[in-house]
N, C-alpha and C positions, 0 to 999 in steps of 0.2 A: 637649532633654534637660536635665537638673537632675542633674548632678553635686552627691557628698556635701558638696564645700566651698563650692558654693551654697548650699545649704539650708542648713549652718551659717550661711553671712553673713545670712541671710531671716531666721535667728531672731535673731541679734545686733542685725538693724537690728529688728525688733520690740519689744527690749528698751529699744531707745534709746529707742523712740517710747515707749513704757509710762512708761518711768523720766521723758521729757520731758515725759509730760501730769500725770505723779505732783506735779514741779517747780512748775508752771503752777498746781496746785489748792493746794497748798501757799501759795504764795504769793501766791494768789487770800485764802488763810484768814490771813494775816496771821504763820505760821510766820516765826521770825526767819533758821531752817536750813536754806534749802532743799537746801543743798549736804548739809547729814548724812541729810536726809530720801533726796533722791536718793542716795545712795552705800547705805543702807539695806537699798534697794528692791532697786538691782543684787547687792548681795550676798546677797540675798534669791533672785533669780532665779538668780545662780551657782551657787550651791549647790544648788538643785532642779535645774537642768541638770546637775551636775557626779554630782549620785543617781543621774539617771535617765540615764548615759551610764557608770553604776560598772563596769568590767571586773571580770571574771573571766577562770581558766582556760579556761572551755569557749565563751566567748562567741564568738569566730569562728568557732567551729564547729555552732554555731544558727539554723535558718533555721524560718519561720513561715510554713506554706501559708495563704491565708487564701480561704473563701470564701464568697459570702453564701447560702448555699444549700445544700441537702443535699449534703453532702457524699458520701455513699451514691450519688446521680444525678452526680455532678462523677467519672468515669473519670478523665479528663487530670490534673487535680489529685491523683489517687489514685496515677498513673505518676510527675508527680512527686515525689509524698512520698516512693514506694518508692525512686527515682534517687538521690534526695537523700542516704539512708539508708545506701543500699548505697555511697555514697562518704564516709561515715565523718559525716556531718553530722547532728548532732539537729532532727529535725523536732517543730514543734511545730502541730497540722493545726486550723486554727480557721471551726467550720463548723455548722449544724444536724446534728443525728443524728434527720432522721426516717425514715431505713430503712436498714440494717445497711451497714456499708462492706465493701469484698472482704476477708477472711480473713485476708492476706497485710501488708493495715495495720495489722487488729489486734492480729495477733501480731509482730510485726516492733519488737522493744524499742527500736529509736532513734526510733520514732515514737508520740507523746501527743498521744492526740485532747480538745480543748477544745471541750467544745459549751456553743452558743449556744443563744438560742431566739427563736424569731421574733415581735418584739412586734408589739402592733397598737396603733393609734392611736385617738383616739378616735373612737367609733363613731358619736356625734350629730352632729347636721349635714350642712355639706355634705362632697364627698369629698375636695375640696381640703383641707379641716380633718384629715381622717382621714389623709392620705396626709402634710402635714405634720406634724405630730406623729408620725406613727411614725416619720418620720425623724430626727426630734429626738431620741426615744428610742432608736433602735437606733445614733446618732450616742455618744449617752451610754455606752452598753453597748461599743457597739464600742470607744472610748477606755479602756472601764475594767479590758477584761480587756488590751490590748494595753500596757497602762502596764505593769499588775500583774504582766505574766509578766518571767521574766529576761531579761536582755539579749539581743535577738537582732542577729547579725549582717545579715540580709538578712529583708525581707518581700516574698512571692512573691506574688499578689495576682492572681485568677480578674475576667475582668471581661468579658459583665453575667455578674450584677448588682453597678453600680461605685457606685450612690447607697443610702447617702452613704459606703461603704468606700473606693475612691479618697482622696478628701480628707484623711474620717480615718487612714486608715493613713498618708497621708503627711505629716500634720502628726506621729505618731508618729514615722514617722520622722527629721525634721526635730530633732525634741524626743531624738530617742535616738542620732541619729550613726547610722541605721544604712540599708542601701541598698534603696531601692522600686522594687518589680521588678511591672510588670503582665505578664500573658499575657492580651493581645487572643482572644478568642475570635469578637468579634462588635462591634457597637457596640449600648449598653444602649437608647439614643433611638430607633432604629430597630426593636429589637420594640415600643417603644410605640408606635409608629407603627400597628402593624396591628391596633389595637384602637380610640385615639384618635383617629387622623389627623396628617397632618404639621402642623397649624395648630393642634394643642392646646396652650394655654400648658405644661401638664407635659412634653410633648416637645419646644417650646422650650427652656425650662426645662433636659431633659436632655442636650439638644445643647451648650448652654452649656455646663454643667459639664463634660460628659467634656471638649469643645475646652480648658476651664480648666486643667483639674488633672492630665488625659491627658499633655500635656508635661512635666510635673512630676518621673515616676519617673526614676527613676539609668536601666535597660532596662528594654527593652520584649522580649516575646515574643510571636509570633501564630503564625497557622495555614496561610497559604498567602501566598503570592508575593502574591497582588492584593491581599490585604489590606496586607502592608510594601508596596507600593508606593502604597497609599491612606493610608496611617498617613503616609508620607513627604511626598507632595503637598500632602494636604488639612489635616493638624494639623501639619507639621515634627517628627513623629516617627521618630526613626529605628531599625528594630524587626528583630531576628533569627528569620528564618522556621522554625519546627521542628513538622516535621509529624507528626501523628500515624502512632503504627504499633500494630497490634495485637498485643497483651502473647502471651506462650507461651500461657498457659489458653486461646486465640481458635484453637482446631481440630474437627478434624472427629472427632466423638464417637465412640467403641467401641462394639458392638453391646451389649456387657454392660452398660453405662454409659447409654448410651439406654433401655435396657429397665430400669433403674432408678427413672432421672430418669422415665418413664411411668408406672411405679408409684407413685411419691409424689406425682405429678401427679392421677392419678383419684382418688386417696383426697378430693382436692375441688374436682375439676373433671371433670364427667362425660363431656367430649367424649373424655379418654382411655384411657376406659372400656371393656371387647372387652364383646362382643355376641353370644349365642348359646349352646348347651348347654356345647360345648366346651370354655368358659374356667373351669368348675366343677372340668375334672380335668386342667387343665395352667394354669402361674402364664403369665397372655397381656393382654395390651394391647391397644388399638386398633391398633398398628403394631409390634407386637413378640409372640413366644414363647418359653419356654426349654421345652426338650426335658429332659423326667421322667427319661432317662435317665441321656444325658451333661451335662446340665447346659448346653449351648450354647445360645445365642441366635444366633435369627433373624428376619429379616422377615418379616411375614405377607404373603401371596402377594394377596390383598385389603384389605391399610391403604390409607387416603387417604392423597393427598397433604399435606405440611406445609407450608404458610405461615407466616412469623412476620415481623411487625413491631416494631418499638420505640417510644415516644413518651414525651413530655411532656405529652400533651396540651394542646397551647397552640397560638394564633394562626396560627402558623406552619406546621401542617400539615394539610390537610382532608381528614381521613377519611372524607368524605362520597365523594370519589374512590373510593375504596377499597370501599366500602360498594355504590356505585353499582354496582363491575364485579364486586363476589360476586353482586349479581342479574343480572347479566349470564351468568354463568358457569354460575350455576343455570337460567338458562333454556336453552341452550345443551345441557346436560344432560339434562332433561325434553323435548329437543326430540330425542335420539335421538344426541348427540355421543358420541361413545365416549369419553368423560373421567371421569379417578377421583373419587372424592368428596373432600371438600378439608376440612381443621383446617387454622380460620386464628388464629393467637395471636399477641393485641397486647398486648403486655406494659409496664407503666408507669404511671408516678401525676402525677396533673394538673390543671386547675383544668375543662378542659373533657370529664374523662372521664366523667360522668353525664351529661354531654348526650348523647354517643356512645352508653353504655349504652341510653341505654332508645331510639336510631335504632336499633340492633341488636336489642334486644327488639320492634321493631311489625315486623321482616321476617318474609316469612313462604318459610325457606329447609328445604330435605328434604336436600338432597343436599350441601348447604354449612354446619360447623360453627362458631361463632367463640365464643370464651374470654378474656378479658381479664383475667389473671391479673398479681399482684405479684409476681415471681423473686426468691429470695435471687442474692446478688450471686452465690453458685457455681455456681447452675443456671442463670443466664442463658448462660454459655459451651456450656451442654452442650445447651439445646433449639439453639441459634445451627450448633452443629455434627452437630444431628442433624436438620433441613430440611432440604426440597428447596427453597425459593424466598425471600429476604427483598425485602422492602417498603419503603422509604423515601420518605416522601412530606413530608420535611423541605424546606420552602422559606426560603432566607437570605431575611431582613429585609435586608439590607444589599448583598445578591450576590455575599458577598466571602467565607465562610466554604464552611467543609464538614463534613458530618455526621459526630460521630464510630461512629457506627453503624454506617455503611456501611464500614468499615474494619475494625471487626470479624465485618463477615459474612464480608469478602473474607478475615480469616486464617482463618476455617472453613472456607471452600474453596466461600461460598454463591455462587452466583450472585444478583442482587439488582436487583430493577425497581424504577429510581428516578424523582423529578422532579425536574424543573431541575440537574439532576449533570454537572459537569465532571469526565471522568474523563480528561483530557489528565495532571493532574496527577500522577496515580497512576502510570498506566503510562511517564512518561517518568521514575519514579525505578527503573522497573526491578523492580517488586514486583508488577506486574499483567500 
């Protein structure tokens, strides 16, 4: 670990070395001062140090969430802006805004979202060209807004994805006196792994670095015991476990509230759409009614079943499983099983979700519906609490995390068929 009065001495001796090669070239050019030329230099440097370390009243009480990624898909980071917040501390949340954040962040006045935007590198060549270069440039971007904003006391810092944020935020650091704080989620190298292989120079490449600069933060935070106990072993990192729990909004939905959420649902998505004469002279859903009457909602005595999963659609989970056992289920059916018909909705945005889409378009399913909708971040609480079954087909890269998904089914009250799931964890803290 890299305590703050390390990093101050790592810039100091920097400065030395700067102001000593300034010396050297100097007196390479025949300067008769090298001594005024150095002193210069350093008062040069002191004072750009002593700017970007200027106090204020509120600067201890500033912290900076940082994440390289939508911030909208980053929950955990969203828990702790709010944490942060409601103990009196300004958050300042720096992150892509490419799908709305929960509600709750953006009205919540101690916290100011800074969005980024995700550059790309150049696109001729090969991919190592493109992938270098963006990183140079999001390297650039990243230093300029973390200079430019006011002093913060602590940078909290989402990792993956750690290249190249890691580094730069903790040269910011370094530069600002102020404390670098990771929350391990994963290790960044090892989802490269499942696309390049563990022999690719880039995943090389990324092992190096996080092993570099992973030691580096003042704290660490991660997700589960095996991982602080692997952060400890394998890098000498020594990291405080704080596991996920799912926020109030993670329960099981009201019938009036379900029968809503399926209302603004089929207006454009037509699996949850009601079917038949009836739904002309009563307001009805694929799984819900309200009574012309008294106005109450109920279940329809023949809705399907609700499935739902969540994803990223990345590497790490194969929805081909998944895909595979709706034709399974649909034969199963046709074959005379006495089983409901099934809405199945995977909700989320990803690099590999048009692949999935058009596997789901060549099936040819009757009794089995599937929906791959985008949820505002408020209605994803409310389909999660209005299913009968969640999905989780998240496999760690690493073996050492846990999904935060399946944690919010479990505060909806979903029961949830997963893969590769240690659930020893959960239930020895007494929540399961």
């Amino acid at each position: 670990m890299a305590p703050r009065g390390s990093t101050v001495a790592q810039f100091s001796l920097f400065s030395v070395f700067f102001a000593a090669f300034v010396w050297c070239f100097v007196t390479d050019s025949g300067v008769t001062s090298p001594g005024v030329c150095l002193a210069v230099v350093a008062g040069i440097l002191s004072m750009c140090l002593r700017r970007l370390r200027q106090l204020d009243a509120g600067s201890d009480r500033r912290v900076c969430v940082l994440v390289l990624g939508d911030i909208g898909r980053s929950p955990r980071m969203q828990y702790h802006a709010l944490s942060l917040s409601k103990h009196g501390y300004q958050v300042t949340f720096v992150g892509f805004l490419d799908s709305k954040p929960h509600q709750d962040v953006l009205t919540e006045e101690k916290i100011r979202i800074v969005a980024i935007s995700e550059v790309k590198g150049v696109q001729a060549g090969p991919k190592l060209l493109t992938y270098v270069t963006k990183t140079l440039a999001q390297s650039v971007q990243l230093l300029h807004v973390l200079l430019s904003m006011e002093l913060q006391a602590h940078i909290l810092m989402q990792n993956p994805p750690g290249l190249p944020g890691i580094a730069v935020a903790w040269l910011v650091c370094v530069l600002r006196g102020s404390t670098f704080i990771i929350d391990w989620h994963n290790y960044g190298y090892t989802i490269m792994t499942l696309s390049l292989g563990a022999s690719h120079p880039v995943v090389r490449l990324a092992r190096w670095y996080e092993h570099l600069f992973g030691p580096l933060a003042s704290h660490s935070l991660c997700v589960t015991n095996a991982m602080k106990d692997d952060l400890q072993k394998n890098w000498g990192i020594k990291a405080t476990t704080l596991y996920d729990r799912p926020a109030s909004i993670f329960r099981e939905t009201p019938l009036d509230l379900q029968h809503q959420l399926f209302l603004r649902l089929a207006d454009s998505h037509p699996q949850f759409k009601a079917t038949g004469s009836d739904c002309r002279e009563t307001e009805t859903t694929l799984f819900t009614v309200r009574d012309p009457g008294d106005g109450a909602v109920t279940l329809r005595s023949d809705r399907p079943a609700l499935l739902i999963s969540s994803t990223s659609w990345t590497e790490d989970e194969d929805f081909s499983i998944l895909l595979k056992a709706l034709e399974e289920y649909e034969g199963f059916i046709g074959g005379g099983a006495p089983l409901p018909s099934l809405v199945c909705v995977i909700t989320g945005k990803g690099p590999q979700k048009e692949h999935y889409r058009k596997l789901i378009a060549s099936l040819n399913l009757e009794h089995v519906k599937i929906c791959t909708p985008w949820l505002e971040a408020e209605d994803y609480p409310l389909l999660l609490g209005s299913a009968d079954l969640g999905v989780c087909l998240h496999k760690s890269s690493s073996g050492l995390d846990l999904p935060m998904k399946v944690v919010d089914m479990f505060g909806c009250c979903l029961p949830v068929c997963a893969i590769q799931f240690d659930w020893s964890w959960w239930s020895t803290k007494g929540t399961g």
